[in-house]
C-alpha positions as CSV (number, residue, x, y, z in Angstrom):
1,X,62.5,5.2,22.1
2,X,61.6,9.1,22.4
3,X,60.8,10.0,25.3
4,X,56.6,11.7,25.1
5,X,55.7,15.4,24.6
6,X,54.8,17.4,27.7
7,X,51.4,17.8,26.3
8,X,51.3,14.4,26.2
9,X,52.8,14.0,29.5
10,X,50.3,16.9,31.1
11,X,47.1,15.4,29.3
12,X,47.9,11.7,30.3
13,X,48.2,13.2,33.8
14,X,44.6,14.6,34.1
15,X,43.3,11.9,32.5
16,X,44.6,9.4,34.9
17,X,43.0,11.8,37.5
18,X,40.2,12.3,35.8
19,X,39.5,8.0,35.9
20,X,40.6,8.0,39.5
21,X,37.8,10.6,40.5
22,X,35.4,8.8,38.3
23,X,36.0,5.4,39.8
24,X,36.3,6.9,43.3
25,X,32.7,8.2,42.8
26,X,31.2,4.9,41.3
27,X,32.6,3.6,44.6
28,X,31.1,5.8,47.3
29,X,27.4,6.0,44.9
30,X,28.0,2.2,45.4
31,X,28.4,1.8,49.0
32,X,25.3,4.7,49.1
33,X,23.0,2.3,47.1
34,X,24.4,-0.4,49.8
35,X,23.1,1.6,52.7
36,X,19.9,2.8,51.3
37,X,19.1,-0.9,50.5
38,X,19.9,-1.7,53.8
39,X,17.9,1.0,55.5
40,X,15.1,0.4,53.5
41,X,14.1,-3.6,53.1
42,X,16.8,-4.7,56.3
43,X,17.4,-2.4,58.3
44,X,14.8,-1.3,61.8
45,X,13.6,-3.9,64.6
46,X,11.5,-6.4,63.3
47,X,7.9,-6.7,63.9
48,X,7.6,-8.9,67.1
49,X,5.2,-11.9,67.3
50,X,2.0,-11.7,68.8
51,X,1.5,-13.1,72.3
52,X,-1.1,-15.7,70.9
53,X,-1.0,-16.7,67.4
54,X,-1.2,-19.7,64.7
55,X,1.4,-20.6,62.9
56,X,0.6,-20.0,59.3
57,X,2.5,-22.7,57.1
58,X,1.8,-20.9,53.8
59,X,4.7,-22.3,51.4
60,X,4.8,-20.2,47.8
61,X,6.4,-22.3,44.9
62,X,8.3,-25.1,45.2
63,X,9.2,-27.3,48.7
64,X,13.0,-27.7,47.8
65,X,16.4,-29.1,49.6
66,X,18.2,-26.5,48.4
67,X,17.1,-23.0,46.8
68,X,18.9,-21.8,43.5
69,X,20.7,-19.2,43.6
70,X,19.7,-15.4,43.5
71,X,20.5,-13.7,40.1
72,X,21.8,-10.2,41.2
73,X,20.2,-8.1,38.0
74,X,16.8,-9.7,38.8
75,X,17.7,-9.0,43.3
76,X,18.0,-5.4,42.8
77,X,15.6,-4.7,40.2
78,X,12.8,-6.3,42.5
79,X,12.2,-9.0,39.7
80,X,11.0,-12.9,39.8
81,X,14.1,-15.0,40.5
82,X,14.2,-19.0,40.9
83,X,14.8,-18.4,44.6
84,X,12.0,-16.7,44.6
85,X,9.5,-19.5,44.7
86,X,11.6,-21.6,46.2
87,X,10.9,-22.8,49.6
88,X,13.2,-24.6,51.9
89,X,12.1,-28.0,53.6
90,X,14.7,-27.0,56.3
91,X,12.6,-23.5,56.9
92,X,9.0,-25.7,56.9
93,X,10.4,-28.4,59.4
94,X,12.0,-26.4,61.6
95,X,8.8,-24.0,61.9
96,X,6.7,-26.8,62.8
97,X,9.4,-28.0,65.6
98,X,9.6,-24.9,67.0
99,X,5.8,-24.2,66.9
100,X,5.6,-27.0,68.7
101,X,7.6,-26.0,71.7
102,X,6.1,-22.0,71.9
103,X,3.6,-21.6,74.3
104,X,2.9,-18.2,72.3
105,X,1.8,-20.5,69.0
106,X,-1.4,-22.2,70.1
107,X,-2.6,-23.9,66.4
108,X,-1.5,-24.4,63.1
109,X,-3.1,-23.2,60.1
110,X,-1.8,-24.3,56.7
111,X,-3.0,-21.9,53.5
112,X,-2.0,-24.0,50.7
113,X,-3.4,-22.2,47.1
114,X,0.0,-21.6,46.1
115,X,2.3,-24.1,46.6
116,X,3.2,-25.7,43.3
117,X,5.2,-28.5,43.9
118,X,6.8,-30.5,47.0
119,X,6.9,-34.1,46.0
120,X,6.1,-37.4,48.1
121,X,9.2,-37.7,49.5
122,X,9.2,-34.4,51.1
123,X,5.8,-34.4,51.9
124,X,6.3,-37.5,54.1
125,X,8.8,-36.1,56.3
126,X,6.2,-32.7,56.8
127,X,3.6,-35.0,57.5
128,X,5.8,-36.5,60.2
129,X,6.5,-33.2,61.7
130,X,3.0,-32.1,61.6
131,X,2.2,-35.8,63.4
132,X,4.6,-34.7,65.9
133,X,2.7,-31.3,66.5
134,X,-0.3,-32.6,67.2
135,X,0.8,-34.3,69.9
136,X,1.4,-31.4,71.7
137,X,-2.5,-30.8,71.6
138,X,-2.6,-27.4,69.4
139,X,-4.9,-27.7,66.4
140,X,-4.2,-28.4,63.1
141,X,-6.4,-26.8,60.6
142,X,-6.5,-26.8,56.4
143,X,-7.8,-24.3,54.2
144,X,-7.7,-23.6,50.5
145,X,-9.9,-22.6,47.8
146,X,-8.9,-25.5,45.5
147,X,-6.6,-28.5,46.7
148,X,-4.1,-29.9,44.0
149,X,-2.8,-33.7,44.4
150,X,0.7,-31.9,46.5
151,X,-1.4,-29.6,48.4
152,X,-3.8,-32.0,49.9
153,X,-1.2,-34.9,51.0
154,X,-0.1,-32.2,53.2
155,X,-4.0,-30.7,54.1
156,X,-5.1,-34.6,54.8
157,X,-2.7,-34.2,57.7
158,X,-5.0,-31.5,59.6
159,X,-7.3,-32.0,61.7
160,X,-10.1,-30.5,59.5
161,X,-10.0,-29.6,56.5
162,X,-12.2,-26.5,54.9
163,X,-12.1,-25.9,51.3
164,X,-14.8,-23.0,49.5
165,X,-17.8,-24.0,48.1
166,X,-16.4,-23.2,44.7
167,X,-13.5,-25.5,45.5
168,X,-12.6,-29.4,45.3
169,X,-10.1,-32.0,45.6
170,X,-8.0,-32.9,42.2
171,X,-6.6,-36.2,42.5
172,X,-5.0,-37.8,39.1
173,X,-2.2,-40.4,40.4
174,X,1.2,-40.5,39.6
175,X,2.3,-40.7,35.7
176,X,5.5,-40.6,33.6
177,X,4.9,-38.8,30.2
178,X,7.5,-37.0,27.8
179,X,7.7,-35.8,25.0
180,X,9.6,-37.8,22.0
181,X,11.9,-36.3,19.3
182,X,13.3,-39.0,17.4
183,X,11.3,-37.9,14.1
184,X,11.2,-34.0,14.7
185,X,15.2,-34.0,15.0
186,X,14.8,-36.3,11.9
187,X,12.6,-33.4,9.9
188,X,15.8,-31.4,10.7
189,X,18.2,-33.0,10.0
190,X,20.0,-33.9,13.6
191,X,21.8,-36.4,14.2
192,X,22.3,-37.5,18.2
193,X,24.1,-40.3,18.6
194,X,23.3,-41.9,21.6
195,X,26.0,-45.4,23.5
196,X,24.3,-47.0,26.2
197,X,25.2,-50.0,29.0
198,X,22.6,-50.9,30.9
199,X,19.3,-52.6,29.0
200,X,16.9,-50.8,30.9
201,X,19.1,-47.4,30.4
202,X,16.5,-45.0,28.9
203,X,17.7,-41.9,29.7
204,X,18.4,-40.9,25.8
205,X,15.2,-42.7,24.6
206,X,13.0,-39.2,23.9
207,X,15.8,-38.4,21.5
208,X,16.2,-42.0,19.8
209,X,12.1,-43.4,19.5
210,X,8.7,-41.8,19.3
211,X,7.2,-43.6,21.8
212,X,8.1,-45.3,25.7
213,X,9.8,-48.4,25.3
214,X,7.4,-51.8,26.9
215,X,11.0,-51.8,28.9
216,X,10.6,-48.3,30.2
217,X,7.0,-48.6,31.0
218,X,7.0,-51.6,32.8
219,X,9.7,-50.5,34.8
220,X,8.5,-46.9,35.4
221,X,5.1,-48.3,36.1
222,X,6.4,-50.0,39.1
223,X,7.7,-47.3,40.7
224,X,5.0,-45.2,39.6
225,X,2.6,-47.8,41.6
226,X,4.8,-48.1,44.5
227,X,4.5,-43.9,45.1
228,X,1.0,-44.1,44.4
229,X,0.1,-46.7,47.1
230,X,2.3,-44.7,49.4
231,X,0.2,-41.4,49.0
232,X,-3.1,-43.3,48.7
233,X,-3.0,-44.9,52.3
234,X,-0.8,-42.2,54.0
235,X,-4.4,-40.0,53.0
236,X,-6.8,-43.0,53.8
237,X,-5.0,-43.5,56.6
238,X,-5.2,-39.9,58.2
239,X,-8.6,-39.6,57.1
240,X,-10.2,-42.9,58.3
241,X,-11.6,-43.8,54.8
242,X,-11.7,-47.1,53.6
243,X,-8.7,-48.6,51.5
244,X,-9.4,-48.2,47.7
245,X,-11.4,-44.8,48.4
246,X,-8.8,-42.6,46.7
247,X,-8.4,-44.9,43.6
248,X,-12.2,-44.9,43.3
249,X,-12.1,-41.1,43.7
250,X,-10.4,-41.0,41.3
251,X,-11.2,-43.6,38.7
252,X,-14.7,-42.8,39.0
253,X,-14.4,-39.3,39.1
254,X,-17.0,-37.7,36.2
255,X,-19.6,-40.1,37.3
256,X,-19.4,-38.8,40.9
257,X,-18.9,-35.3,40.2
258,X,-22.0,-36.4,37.7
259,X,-24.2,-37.7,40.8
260,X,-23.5,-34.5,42.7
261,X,-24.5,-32.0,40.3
262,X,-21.2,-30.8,38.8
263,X,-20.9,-29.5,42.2
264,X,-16.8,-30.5,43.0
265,X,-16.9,-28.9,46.3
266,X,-19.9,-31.3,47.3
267,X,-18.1,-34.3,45.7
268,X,-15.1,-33.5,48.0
269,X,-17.0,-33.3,50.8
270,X,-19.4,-36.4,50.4
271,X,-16.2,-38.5,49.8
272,X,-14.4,-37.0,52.9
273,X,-12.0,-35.6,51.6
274,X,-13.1,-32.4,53.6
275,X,-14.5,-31.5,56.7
276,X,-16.5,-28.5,55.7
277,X,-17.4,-25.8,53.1
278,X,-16.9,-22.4,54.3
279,X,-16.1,-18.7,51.8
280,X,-13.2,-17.1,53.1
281,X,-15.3,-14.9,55.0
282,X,-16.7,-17.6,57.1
283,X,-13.4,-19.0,57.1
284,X,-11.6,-16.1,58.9
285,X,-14.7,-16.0,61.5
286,X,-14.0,-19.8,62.1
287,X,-10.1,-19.5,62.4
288,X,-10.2,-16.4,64.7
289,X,-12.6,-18.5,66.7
290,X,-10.2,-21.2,66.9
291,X,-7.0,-19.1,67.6
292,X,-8.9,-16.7,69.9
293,X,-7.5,-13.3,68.3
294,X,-7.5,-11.7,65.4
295,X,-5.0,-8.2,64.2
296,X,-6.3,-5.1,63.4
297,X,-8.0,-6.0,60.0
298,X,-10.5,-8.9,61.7
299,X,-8.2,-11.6,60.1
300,X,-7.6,-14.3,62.6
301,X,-4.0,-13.4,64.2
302,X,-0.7,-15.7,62.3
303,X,3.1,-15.3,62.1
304,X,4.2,-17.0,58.7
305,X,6.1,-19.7,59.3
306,X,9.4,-17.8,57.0
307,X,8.9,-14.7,59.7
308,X,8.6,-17.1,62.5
309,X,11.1,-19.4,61.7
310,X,13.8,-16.4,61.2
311,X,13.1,-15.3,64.7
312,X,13.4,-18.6,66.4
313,X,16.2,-20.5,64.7
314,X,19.8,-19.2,65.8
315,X,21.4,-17.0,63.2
316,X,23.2,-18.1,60.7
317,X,26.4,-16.1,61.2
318,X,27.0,-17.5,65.4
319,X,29.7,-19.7,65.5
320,X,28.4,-23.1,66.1
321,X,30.2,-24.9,69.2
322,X,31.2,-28.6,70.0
323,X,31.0,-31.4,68.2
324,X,29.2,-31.1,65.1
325,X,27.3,-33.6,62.0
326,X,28.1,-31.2,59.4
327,X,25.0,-31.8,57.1
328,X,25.5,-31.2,53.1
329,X,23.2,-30.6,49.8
330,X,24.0,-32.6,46.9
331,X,20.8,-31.5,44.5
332,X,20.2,-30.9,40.6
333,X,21.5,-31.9,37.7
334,X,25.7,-33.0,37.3
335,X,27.9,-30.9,35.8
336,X,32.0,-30.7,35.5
337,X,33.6,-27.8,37.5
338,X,32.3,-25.1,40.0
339,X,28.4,-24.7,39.6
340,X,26.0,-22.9,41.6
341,X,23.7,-24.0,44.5
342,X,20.6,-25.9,42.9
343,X,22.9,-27.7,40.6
344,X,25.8,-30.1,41.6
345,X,29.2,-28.9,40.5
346,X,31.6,-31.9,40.5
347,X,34.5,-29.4,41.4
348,X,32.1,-27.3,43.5
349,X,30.6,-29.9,45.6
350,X,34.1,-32.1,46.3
351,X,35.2,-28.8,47.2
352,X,33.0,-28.2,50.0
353,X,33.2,-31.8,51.2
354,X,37.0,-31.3,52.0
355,X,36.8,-28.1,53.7
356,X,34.0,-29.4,55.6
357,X,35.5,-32.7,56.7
358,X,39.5,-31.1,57.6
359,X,37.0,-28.7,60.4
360,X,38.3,-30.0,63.6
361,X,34.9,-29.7,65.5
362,X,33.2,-31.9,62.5
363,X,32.9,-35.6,63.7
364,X,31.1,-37.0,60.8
365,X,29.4,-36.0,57.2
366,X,25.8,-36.7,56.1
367,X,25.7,-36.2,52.2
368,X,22.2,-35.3,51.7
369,X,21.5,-36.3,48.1
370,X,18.9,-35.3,45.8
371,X,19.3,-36.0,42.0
372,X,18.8,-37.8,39.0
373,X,22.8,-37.8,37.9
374,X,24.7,-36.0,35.4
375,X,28.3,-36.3,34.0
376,X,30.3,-39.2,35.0
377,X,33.6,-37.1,35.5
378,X,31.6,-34.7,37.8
379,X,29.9,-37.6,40.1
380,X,33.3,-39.3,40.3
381,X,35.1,-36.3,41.7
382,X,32.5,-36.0,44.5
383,X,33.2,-39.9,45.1
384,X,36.8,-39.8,45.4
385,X,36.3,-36.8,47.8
386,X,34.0,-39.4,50.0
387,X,36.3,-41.9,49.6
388,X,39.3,-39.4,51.1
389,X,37.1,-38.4,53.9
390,X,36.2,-41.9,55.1
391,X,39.6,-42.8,54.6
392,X,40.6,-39.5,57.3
393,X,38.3,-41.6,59.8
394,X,35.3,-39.2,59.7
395,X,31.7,-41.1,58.5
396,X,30.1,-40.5,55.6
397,X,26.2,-41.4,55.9
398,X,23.9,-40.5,52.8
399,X,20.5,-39.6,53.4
400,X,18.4,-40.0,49.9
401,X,15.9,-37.3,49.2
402,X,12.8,-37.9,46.4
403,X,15.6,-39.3,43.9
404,X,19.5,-40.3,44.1
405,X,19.7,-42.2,40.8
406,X,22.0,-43.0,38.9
407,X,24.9,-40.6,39.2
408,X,23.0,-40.0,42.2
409,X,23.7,-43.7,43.7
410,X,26.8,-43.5,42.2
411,X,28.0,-40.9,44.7
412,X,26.5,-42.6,47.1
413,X,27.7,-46.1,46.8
414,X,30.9,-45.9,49.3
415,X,29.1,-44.0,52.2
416,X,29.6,-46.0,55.2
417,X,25.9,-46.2,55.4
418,X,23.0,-45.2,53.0
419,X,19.2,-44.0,54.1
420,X,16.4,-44.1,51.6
421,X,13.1,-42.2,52.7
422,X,10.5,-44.6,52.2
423,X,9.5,-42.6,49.1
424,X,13.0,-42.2,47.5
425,X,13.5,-43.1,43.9
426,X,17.2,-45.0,43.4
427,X,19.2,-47.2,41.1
428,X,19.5,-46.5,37.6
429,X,23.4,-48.0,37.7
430,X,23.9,-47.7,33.9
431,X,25.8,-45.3,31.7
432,X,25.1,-43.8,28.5
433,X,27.1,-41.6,25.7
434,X,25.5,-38.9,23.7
435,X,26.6,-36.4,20.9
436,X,25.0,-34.5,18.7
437,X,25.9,-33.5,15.1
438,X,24.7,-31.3,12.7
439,X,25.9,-31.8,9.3
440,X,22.4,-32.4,7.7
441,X,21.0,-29.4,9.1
442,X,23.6,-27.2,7.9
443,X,23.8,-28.6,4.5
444,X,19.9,-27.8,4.1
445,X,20.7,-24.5,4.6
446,X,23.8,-24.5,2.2
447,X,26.7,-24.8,4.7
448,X,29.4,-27.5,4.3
449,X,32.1,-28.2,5.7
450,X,35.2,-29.5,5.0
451,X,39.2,-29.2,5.3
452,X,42.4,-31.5,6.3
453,X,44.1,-32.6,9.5
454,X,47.3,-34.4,10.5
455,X,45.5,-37.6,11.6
456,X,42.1,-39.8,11.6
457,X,41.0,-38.3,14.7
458,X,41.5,-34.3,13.5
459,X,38.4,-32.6,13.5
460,X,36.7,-35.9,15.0
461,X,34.5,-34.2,17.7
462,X,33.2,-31.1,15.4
463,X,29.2,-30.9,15.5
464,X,29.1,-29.8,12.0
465,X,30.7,-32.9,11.0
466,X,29.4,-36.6,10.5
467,X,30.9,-38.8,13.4
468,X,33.9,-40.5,13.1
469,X,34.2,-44.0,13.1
470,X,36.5,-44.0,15.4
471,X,34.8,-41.8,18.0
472,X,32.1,-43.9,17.1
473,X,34.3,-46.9,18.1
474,X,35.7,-44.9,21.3
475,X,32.6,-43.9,22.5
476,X,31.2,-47.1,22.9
477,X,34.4,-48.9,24.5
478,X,34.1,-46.0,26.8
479,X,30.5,-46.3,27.9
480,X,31.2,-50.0,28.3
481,X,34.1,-49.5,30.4
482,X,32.5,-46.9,32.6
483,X,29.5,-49.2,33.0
484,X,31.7,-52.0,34.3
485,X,33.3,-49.4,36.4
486,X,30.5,-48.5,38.0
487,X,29.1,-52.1,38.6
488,X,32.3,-52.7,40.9
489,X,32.1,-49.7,42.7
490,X,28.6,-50.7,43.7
491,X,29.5,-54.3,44.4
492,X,32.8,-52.8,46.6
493,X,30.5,-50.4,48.2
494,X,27.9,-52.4,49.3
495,X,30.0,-55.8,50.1
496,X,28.7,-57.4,47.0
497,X,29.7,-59.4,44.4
498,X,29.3,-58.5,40.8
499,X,27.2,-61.3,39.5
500,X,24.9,-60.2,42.9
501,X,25.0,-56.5,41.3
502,X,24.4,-57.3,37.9
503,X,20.4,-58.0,38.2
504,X,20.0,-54.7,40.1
505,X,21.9,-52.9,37.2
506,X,21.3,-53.0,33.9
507,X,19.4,-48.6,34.2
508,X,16.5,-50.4,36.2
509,X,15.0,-47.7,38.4
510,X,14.0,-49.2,42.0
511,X,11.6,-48.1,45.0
512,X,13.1,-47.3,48.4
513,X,11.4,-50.6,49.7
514,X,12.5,-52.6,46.7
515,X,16.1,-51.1,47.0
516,X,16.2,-52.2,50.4
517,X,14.8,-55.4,49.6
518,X,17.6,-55.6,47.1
519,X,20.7,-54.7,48.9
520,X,21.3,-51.1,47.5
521,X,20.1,-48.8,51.1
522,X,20.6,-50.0,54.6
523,X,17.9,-48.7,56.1
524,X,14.5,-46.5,55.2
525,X,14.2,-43.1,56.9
526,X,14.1,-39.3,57.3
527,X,17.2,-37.2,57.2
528,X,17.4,-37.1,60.5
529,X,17.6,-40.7,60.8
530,X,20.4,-40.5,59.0
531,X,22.1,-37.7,61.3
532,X,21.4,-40.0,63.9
533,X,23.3,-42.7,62.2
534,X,26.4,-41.1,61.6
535,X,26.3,-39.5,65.0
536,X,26.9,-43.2,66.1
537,X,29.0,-44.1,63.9
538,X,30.9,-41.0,65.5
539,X,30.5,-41.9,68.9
540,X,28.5,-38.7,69.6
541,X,25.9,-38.3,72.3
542,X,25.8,-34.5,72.3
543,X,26.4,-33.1,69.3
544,X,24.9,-29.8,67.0
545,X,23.6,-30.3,63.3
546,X,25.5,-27.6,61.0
547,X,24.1,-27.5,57.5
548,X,27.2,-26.2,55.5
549,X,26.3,-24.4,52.1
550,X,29.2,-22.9,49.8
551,X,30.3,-19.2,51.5
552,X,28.4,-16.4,49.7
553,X,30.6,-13.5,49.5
554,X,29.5,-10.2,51.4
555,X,27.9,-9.4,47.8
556,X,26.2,-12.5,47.8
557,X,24.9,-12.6,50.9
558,X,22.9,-9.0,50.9
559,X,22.0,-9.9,47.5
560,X,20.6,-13.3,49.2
561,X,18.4,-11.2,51.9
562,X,17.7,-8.8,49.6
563,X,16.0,-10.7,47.5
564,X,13.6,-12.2,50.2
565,X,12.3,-8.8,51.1
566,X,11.7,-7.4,47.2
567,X,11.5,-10.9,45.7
568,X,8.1,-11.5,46.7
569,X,7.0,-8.3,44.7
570,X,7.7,-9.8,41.5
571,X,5.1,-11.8,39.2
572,X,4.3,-15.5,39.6
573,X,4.2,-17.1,36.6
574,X,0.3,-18.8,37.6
575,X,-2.0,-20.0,34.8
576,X,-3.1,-17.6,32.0
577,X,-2.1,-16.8,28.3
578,X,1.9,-16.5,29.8
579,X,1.1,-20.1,31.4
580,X,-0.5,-21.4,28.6
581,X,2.4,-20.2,26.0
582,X,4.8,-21.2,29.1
583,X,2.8,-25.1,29.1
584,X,3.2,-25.2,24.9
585,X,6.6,-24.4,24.7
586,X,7.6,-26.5,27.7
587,X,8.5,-29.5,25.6
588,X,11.3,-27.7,23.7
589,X,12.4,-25.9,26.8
590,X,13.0,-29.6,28.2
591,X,14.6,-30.9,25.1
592,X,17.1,-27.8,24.7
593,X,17.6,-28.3,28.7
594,X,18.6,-32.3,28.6
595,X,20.9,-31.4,25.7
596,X,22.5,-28.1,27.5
597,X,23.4,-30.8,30.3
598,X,25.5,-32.8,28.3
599,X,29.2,-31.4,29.1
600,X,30.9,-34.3,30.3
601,X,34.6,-33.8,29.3
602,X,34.3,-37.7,28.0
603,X,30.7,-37.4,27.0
604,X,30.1,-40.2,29.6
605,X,26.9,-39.6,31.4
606,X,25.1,-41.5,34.4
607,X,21.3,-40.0,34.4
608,X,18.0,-41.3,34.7
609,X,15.6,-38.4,32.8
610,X,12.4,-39.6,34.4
611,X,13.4,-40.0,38.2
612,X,15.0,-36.0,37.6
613,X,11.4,-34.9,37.3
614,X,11.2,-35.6,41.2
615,X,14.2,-33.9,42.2
């Protein structure tokens, strides 16, 4: 080989320096942009809280176990991300407790107008923290211009409750509704092929009928009822009305609303669902009474419950000391491999469980679990890492949030002891096989396909080819065999036998009471019931409560703050002609969602569609 020109030689040299320079600069404009961040939204004391204050409980977005994660593009550029409206029950709970103890907080004022969505389940255990506040004697007060069905479970919890005189109380009851695509994936020629075990396993029904099976509805409906009865007398309850009120509420809704004059704000108040009917003016002058200051603008004087909460709980770098629960997330949808918080990564998730457990100071493991299932593979590589950690000597106690279903339970079924709140959705032990072709579709359009392979299963597992009768054949020995997997590991689990498993299976979806009833939870209570129980299990009288999350990277973590100073600045999506395109489109978005899911290595699948709405 000749050796290069010294023109090439001397040119190759600049260049070289020329890209060292250049990436030397990207570098320090980097670390610039870094500190200018910093400067600007962290950096500078923070604003301290006033001597005398209410604690304003003013959740934006969704009431969640774990937030998704911040999308950097989206951080930086000050726009919406999922985290954004995203609240953490953690942040809300630990608010209230604190509040509680602060001399400096003397009420508690919860603006509700925008939160979207918190579920029953989580609901409950707020409502038992607010319980616990007013005990301490300090006020609890309501406000909002228009209560929604999530907002007022929390606002029947005040005290008093004052809504505008253009407001009102919507309450509809729990439902179940999807949308069906068995003839629109017909008019275009899909094909899904769906294999299910389990008789009451209708998780692939929207994409094989046009309509809710009677065995679907009847068993949805139960559940349904059993929610519904839980919200109707935790608020009848609370408010001292009679039992039935909210049912006749809201079964006889237009006739009352009728009898007051159209007036919904009057309705609300003549059926005590609130206290009084104030404008926001009259509002303020009423709160600042009550909390006995107000800040420079008249408004009556509040720390938000994110500020205060910040201030109060330790931070999250100190090194927690002694012996510890080590408490960990488990929510979202299934999926193989390393995935990010918000959904459960299989690899991800098992990962996190072993580092956790081989931690020295951690004397026991509360899986906190939150979801309607996924892929099989992913579930059963978080269940062999419970199994290794039980099997180290450490407890493993599961603490079910709104839903662990299906691969949910599955995960859950060898914890040394399982808690249900008394709102949690469970069961759904059945597994199903799905795959989609798209031959037909293709051929409308002129494209076929075709070639040869070396055996009868070449080319078996294409989607632009019909399937093969022996994937055909597979598929459905696998779903069987998986199904009578899982069967055992319930019956090992929970000291059963199969034939005592079998009537629980079978994809029926049970209530918390009904699944204690039935053997599948040991006992019904709050998360930290179940810290409690593995701290016993541990032998721990003293002990701290770490909740572990996957390690952000440096990046990661000042995109993470970042994002809570700027992400606020960005648009929520609220009703409008974006909302209304946003509500008409929502059905695809769901469909092309369920189906983006489906990336089981073995297309084996443990999900329950309807209890995943509740996550």
């Amino acid at each position: 080989m000749s050796k290069p020109s010294l023109f090439r030689r001397v040119f190759s040299a600049i260049w070289n320096g020329i890209t060292r320079v250049r990436l030397a600069l990207s570098n320090i404009l980097f670390l610039l942009m870094l500190l200018i961040i910093y400067l600007v939204y962290l950096g500078g004391p923070s604003e301290p809280i006033p001597e005398q204050a209410a604690l304003l409980l003013n959740p934006m977005g969704s009431i969640v176990d774990q937030r998704s994660p911040v999308m950097p593009l989206q951080a930086l550029g000050g726009g919406p991300s999922p985290a954004d409206n995203e609240v953490l029950l953690r942040d809300v709970l630990d608010a209230i407790e604190f509040a509680g103890k602060d001399a400096a907080i003397n009420s508690l004022v919860m603006e509700l107008d925008q939160l979207v969505y918190v579920g029953l389940s989580k609901s409950m255990e707020i409502a038992a923290a607010l319980a616990a506040f007013r005990e301490t004697g300090k006020p609890v007060v309501a406000i909002g211009d228009y209560f929604s069905q999530d907002q007022y479970l929390l606002a029947s919890q005040a005290d008093e409750i004052i809504t505008h005189p253009l407001g009102g109380v919507v309450l509809e009851g729990f439902s179940s509704f999807r949308n069906y695509f068995r003839q629109a994936l017909e008019n275009v020629s899909v094909n899904v092929h769906v294999f299910r075990a389990g008789e009451h396993k209708s998780a692939m029904e929207p994409f094989m009928r046009d309509d809710m099976s009677p065995g679907e509805k009847e068993v949805t409906g139960r559940w349904l009822q059993v929610l519904w009865d839980q919200y109707t007398s935790a608020v009848e309850s609370r408010r001292e009305l009679p039992p039935g009120a909210i049912n006749d509420y809201s079964n006889r809704f237009a006739e009352r609303l009728e009898e007051s004059g159209g007036n919904t704000a009057k309705l609300a108040l003549e059926a005590g669902l609130v206290d009084q009917l104030l404008g926001r003016k009259e509002a303020n002058d009423y709160l600042v009474e009550m909390v006995g200051a107000s800040d420079d603008d008249g408004l009556y004087e509040a720390v938000t419950f994110e500020r205060y909460v910040s201030r109060q709980r330790p931070s999250l770098l100190a090194q927690v000391e002694g012996a510890r629960v080590a408490v960990i997330t488990a929510q979202g949808d299934m999926l193989p491999g390393e995935q990010p918080p918000g959904t459960i990564g299989g690899d991800s998730l098992a990962k996190l469980i072993k580092t956790t457990a081989e931690e020295e100071d951690v004397k026991a493991i509360v899986l906190r679990v939150n979801t309607g299932g996924g892929s099989m593979f992913a579930a059963e590589v978080v269940r062999q890492e419970v199994l290794r950690v039980r099997s180290a000597g450490k407890p493993v106690v599961v603490s079910m949030g709104s839903v662990a279903a299906s691969g949910g339970y599955y995960i859950a079924a060898d914890a040394d002891e399982i808690w249900a709140s008394p709102s949690t959705i469970t069961g759904s032990i059945g597994v199903f096989a799905a795959f989609p072709t798209f031959e037909n579709l293709l051929q409308r359009a002129g494209v076929y396909t075709d070639g040869v392979g070396t055996t009868e299963m070449s080319g078996a597992l294409r989607l632009d080819r019909p399937l093969n009768p022996q994937v055909v054949s597979a598929l459905d020995s696998g779903v069987r065999h998986a199904y009578r997997s899982f069967l055992q590991i319930v019956a090992d689990g929970r000291d059963m036998t199969l034939e005592e498993v079998l009537p629980l299976a079978e994809g029926r979806v049970w209530s918390a009471p009904d699944a204690l009833e039935n053997g599948l939870v040991d006992a019904l209570g709050s998360l930290e019931d179940a810290i409690d129980a593995a701290a016993a299990r541990a032998d721990l009288e003293v002990f701290e409560v770490d909740f572990v999350e996957l390690p952000l990277s440096p990046r990661e973590l000042l995109l993470e703050q970042l994002s809570k100073r700027v992400g606020s600045l960005g648009s929520w999506a609220y009703p409008g002609v974006n909302g209304t395109l946003s509500q008409f489109l929502r059905p695809v978005r769901e469909a092309a969602r369920e189906l983006s899911i489906l990336q089981d290595p073995a297309h084996l699948y443990m999900r329950c569609i309807s209890c995943a709405a509740l996550q």
